[in-house]
NUVOTOR-870466 format. One record per residue: x, y negated, z negated of N, C-alpha, C, O in turn; residue number from 1. Coordinates in nm, 4 decimals, m for minus. Example, Ala and Ser with C-alpha at 12.3 -4.5 7.8 and 13.67 -1.06 7.14 Angstrom:
<pts>
PT       nxx       nyy       nzz      caxx      cayy      cazz       cxx       cyy       czz       oxx       oyy       ozz  num
PT    1.3190    0.5690   m0.7800    1.2300    0.4500   m0.7800    1.3200    0.3300   m0.7800    1.4236    0.3319   m0.8465    1
PT    1.2850    0.2250   m0.7080    1.3670    0.1060   m0.7140    1.2900   m0.0030   m0.7870    1.3409   m0.1138   m0.8039    2
</pts>
This chain:
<pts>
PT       nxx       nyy       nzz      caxx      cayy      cazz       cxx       cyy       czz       oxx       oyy       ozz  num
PT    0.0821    0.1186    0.0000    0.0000    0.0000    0.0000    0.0873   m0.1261    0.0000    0.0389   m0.2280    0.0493    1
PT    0.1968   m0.1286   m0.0447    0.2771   m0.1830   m0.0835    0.4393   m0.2580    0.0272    0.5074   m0.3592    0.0441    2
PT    0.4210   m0.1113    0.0734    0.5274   m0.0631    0.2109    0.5581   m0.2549    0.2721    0.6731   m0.2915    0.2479    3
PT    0.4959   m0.3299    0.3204    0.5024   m0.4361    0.4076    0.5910   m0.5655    0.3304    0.6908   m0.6346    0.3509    4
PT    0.4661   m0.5444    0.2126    0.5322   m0.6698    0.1574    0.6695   m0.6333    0.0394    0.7326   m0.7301   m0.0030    5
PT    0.7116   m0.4800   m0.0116    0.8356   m0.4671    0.0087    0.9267   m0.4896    0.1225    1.0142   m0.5735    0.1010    6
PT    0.9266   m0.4697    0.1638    1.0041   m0.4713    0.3339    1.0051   m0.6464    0.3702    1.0985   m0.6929    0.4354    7
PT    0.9382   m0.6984    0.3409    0.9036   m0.8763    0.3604    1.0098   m0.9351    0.2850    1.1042   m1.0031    0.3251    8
PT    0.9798   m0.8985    0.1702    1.0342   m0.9624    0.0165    1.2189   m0.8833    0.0322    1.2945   m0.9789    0.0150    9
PT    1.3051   m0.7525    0.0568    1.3779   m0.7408    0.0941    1.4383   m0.7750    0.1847    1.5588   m0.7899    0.1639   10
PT    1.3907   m0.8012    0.3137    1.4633   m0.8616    0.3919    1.4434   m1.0075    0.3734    1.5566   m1.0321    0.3318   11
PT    1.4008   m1.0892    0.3735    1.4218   m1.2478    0.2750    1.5126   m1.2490    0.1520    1.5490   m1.3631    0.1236   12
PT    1.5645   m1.1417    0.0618    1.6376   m1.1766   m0.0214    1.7559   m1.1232    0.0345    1.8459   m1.1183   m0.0494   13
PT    1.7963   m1.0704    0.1754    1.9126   m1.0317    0.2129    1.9637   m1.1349    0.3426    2.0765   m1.1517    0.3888   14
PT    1.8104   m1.2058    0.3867    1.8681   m1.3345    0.4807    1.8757   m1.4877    0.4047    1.8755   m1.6023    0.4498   15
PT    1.8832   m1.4248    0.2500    1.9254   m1.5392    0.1739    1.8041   m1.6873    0.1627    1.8190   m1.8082    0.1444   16
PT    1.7025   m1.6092    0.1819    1.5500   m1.7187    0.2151    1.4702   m1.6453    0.1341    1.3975   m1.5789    0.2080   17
PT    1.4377   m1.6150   m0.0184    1.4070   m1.5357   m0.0981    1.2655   m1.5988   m0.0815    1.2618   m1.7164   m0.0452   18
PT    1.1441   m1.5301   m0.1052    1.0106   m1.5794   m0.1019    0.9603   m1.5970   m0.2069    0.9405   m1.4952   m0.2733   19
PT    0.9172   m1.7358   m0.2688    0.8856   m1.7909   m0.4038    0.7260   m1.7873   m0.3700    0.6814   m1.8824   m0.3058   20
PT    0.6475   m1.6941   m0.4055    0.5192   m1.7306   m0.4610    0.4783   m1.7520   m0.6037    0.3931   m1.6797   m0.6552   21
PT    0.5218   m1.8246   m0.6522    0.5375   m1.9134   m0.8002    0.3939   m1.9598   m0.7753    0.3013   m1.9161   m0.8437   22
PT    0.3756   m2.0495   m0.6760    0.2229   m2.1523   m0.7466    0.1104   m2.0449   m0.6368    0.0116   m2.1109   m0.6044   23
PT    0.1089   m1.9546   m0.5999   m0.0004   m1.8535   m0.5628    0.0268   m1.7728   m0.6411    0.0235   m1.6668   m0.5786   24
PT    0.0523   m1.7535   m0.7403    0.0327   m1.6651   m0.8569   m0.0110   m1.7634   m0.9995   m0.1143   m1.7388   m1.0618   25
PT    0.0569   m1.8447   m1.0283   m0.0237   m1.9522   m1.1106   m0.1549   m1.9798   m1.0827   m0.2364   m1.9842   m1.1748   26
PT   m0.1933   m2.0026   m0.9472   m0.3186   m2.0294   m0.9662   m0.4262   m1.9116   m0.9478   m0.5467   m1.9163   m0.9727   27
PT   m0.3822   m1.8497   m0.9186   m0.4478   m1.6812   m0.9386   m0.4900   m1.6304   m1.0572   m0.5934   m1.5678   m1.0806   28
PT   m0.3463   m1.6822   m1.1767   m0.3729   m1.6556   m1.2739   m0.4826   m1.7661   m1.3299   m0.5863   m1.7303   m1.3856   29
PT   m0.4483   m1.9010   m1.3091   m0.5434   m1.9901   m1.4026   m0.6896   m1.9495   m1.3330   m0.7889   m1.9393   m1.4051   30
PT   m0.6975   m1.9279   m1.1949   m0.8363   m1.8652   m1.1574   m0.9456   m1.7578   m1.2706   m1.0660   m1.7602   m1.2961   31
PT   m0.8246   m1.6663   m1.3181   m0.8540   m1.5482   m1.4102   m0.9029   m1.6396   m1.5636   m1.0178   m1.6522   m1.6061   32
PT   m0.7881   m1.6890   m1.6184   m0.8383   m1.7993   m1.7367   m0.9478   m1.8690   m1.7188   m1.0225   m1.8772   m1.8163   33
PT   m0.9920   m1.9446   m1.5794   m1.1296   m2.0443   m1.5475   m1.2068   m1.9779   m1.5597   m1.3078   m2.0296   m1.6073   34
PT   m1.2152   m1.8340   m1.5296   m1.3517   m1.7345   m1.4948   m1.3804   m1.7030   m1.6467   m1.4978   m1.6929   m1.6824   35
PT   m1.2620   m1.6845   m1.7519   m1.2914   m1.6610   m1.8883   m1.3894   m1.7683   m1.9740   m1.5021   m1.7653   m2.0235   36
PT   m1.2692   m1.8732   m1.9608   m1.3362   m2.0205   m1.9863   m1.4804   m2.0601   m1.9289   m1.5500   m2.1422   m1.9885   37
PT   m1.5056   m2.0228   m1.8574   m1.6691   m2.0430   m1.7610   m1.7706   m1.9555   m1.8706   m1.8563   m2.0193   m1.9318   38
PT   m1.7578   m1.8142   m1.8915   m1.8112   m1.7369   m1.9325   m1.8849   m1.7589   m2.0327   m2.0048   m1.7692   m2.0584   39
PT   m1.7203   m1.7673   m2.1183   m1.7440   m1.7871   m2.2991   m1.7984   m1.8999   m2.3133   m1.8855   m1.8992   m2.4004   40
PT   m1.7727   m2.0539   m2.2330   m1.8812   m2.1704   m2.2384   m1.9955   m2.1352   m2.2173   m2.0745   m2.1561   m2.3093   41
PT   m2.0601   m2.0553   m2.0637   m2.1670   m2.0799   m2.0375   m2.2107   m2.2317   m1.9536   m2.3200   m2.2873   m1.9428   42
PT   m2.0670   m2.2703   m1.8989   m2.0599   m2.3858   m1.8473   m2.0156   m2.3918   m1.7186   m1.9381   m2.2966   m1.7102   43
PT   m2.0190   m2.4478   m1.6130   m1.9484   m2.4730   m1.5215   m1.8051   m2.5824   m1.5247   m1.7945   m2.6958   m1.5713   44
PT   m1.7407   m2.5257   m1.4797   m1.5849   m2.5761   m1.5221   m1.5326   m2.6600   m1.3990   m1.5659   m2.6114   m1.2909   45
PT   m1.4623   m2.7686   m1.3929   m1.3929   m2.8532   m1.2974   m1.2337   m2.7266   m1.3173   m1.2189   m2.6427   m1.4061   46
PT   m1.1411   m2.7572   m1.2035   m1.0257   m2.6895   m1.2056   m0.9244   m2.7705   m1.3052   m0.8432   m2.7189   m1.3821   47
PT   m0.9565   m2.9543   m1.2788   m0.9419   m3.0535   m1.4075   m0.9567   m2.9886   m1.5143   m0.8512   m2.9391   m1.5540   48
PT   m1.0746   m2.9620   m1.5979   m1.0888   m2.9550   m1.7090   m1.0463   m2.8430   m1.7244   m0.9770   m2.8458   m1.8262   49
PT   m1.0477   m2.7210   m1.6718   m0.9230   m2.6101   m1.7398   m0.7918   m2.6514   m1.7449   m0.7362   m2.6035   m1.8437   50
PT   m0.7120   m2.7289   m1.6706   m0.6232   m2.7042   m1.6829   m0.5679   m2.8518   m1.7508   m0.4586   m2.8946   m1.7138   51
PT   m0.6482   m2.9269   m1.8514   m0.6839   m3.0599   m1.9068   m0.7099   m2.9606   m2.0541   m0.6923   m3.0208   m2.1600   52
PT   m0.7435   m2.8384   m2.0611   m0.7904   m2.8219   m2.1350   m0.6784   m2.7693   m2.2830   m0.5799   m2.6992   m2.2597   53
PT   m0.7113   m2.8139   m2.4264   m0.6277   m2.7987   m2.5147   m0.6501   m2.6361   m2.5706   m0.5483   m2.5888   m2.6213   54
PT   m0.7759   m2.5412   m2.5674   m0.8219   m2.4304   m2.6218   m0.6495   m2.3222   m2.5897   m0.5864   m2.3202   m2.4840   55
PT   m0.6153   m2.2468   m2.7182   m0.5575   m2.1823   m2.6966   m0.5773   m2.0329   m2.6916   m0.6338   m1.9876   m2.7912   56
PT   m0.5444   m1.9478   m2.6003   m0.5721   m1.8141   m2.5742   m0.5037   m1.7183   m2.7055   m0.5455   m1.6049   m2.7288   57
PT   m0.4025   m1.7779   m2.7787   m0.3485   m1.6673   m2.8032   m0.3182   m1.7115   m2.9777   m0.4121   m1.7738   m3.0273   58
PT   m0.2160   m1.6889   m3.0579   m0.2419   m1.7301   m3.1736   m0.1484   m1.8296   m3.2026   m0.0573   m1.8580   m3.1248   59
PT   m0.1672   m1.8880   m3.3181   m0.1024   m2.0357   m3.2827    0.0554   m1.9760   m3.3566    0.1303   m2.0724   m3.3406   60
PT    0.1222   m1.8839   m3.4153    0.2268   m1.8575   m3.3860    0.2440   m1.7068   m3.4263    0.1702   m1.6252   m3.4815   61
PT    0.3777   m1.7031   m3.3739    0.3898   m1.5084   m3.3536    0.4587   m1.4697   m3.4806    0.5573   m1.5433   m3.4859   62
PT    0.4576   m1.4018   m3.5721    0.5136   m1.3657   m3.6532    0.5085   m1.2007   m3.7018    0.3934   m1.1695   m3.6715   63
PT    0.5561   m1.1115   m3.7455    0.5284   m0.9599   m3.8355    0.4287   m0.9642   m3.9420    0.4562   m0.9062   m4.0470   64
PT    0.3659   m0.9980   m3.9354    0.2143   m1.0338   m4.0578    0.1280   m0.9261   m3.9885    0.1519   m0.8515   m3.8935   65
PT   m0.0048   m0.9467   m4.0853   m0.1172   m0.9369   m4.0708   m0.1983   m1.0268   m4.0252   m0.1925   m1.1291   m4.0935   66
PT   m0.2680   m1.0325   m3.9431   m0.3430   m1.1647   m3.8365   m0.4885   m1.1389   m3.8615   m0.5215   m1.0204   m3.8578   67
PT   m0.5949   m1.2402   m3.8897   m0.7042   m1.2670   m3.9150   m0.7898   m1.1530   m3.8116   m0.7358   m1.1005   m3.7142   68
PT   m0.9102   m1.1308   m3.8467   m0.9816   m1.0752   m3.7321   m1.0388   m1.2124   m3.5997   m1.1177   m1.3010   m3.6326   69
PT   m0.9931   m1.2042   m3.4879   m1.0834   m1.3321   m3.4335   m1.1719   m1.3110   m3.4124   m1.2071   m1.1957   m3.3872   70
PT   m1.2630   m1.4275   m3.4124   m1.3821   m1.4476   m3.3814   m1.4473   m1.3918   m3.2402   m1.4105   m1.4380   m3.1321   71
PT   m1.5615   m1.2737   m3.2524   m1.6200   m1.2696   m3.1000   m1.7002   m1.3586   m3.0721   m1.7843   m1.4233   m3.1345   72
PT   m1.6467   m1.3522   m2.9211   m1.6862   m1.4634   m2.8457   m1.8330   m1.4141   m2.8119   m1.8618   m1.2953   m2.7981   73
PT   m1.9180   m1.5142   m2.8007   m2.0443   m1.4832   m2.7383   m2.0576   m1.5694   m2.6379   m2.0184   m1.6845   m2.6569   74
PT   m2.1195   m1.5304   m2.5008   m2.0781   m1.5983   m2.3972   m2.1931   m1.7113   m2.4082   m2.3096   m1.6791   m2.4312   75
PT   m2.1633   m1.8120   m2.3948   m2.2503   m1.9387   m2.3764   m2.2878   m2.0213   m2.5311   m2.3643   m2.1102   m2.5686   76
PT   m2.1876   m1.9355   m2.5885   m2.2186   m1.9821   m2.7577   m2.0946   m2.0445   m2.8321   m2.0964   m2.1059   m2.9387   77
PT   m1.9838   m2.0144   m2.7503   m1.8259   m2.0807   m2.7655   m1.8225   m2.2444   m2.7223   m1.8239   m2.2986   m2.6118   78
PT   m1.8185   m2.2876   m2.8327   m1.7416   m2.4186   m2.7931   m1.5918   m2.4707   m2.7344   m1.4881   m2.4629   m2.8004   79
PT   m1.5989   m2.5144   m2.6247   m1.4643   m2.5781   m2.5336   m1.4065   m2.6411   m2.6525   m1.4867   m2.6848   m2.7350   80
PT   m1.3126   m2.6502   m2.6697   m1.1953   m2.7335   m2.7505   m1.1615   m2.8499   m2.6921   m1.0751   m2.9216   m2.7426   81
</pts>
């Protein structure tokens, strides 16, 4: 499945013209985050306001602890940050 765009991506890093899809994968990904963010609001989202937006996905720091249970989300019942 794969076969082409190996073969693409190798020969560009051997004619020294390596292929950066950096911002088609960023926005692929923030696509995936907007569709979350849409959900759990119950809102329709500007591409602005996700990526304007302060809500954090993950916990506010990493440590070897024990971590709170989070809160489930109910879709259309989450408040945007």
């Amino acid at each position: 499945m794969y076969r082409v765009e190996h073969q693409e991506l190798f020969m560009s890093i051997r004619d020294g013209k390596p292929i950066n899809n950096g911002h088609y994968m960023c926005n692929s990904t923030m696509i995936g985050v907007m569709g979350r963010m849409a959900a759990y609001s119950g809102k329709t989202l500007t591409w602005e306001e996700c990526f304007e937006s302060d809500e954090r996905l993950g916990p506010t720091e990493y440590a070897w602890s024990d971590m709170r249970e989070p809160e489930v989300a109910i879709p259309g019942k989450k408040s945007m940050s």
